[in-house]
C-alpha positions in Angstrom: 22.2 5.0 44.3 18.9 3.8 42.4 17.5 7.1 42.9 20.3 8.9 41.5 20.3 6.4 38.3 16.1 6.8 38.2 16.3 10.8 38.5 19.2 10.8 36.3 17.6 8.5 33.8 14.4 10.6 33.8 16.2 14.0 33.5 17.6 12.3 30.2 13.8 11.2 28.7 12.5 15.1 30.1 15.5 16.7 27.5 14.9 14.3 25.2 10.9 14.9 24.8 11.3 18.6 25.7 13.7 19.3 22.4 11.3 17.5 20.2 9.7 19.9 17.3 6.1 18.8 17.3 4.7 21.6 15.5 4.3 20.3 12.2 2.1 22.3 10.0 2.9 20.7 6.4 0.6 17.7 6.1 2.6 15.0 3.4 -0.9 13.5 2.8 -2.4 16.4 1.0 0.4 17.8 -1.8 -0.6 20.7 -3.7 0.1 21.1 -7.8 3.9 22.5 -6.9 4.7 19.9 -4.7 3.8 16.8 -6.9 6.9 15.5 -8.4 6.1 13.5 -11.9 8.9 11.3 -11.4 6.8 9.9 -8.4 3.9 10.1 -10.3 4.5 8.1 -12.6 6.1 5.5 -10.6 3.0 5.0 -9.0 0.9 4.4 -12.2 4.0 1.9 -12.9 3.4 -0.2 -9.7 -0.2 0.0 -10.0 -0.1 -1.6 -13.5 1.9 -4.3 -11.8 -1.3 -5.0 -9.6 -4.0 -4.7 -12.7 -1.7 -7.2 -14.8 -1.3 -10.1 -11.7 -4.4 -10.0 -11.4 -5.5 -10.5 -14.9 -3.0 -12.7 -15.8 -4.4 -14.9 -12.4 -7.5 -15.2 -14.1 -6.3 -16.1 -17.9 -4.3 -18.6 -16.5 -6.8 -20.5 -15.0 -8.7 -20.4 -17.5 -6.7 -21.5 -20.1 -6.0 -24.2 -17.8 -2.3 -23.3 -17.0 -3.8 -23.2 -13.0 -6.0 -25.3 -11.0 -9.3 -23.4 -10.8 -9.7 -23.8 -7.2 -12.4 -26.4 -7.4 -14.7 -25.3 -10.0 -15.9 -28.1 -12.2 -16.3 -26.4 -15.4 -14.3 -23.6 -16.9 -17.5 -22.1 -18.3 -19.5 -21.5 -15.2 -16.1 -20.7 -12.7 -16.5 -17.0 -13.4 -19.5 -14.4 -14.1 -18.6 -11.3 -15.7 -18.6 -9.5 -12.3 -15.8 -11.1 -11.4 -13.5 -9.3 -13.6 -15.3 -5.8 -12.1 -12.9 -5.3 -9.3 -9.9 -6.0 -11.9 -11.1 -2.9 -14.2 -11.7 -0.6 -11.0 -8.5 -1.2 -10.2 -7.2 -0.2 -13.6 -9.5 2.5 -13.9 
């Protein structure tokens, strides 16, 4: 009876697998001009800007003092100009 469930079970994977469509030739990574929708475009620069603003706003605040600044004893030496570069690569 166990072989009967087994070979029945494994008959049911076989059709299962065999009337899969693998062949996939449109890749959704790489759109072309036609295929980019603006709607989704510009969603996408929308929660992006979300990301560049949190992340400025998380360095105004401590600075202003509205945040701890995570151990830094002055607010005049807890950031060097560089810090800000990875903000304004995001942005840019």
């Amino acid at each position: 009876m166990k072989k009967i469930q087994y070979l029945f079970s494994l008959m049911i994977v076989a059709a299962v697998v065999v009337s899969c469509d693998l062949d996939q030739q449109a890749d959704p990574n790489n759109l072309t001009p036609a295929d980019a929708d603006v709607n989704a475009l510009l969603n996408g620069i929308q929660l992006q800007f979300e990301n560049v603003f949190s992340a400025a706003q998380d360095a105004s605040s401590e600075t202003m003092r509205m945040e701890n600044l995570g151990g830094a004893t002055r607010w005049d030496n807890a950031y060097v100009p560089s810090t800000f570069d990875a903000m304004w690569e995001d942005a840019y």
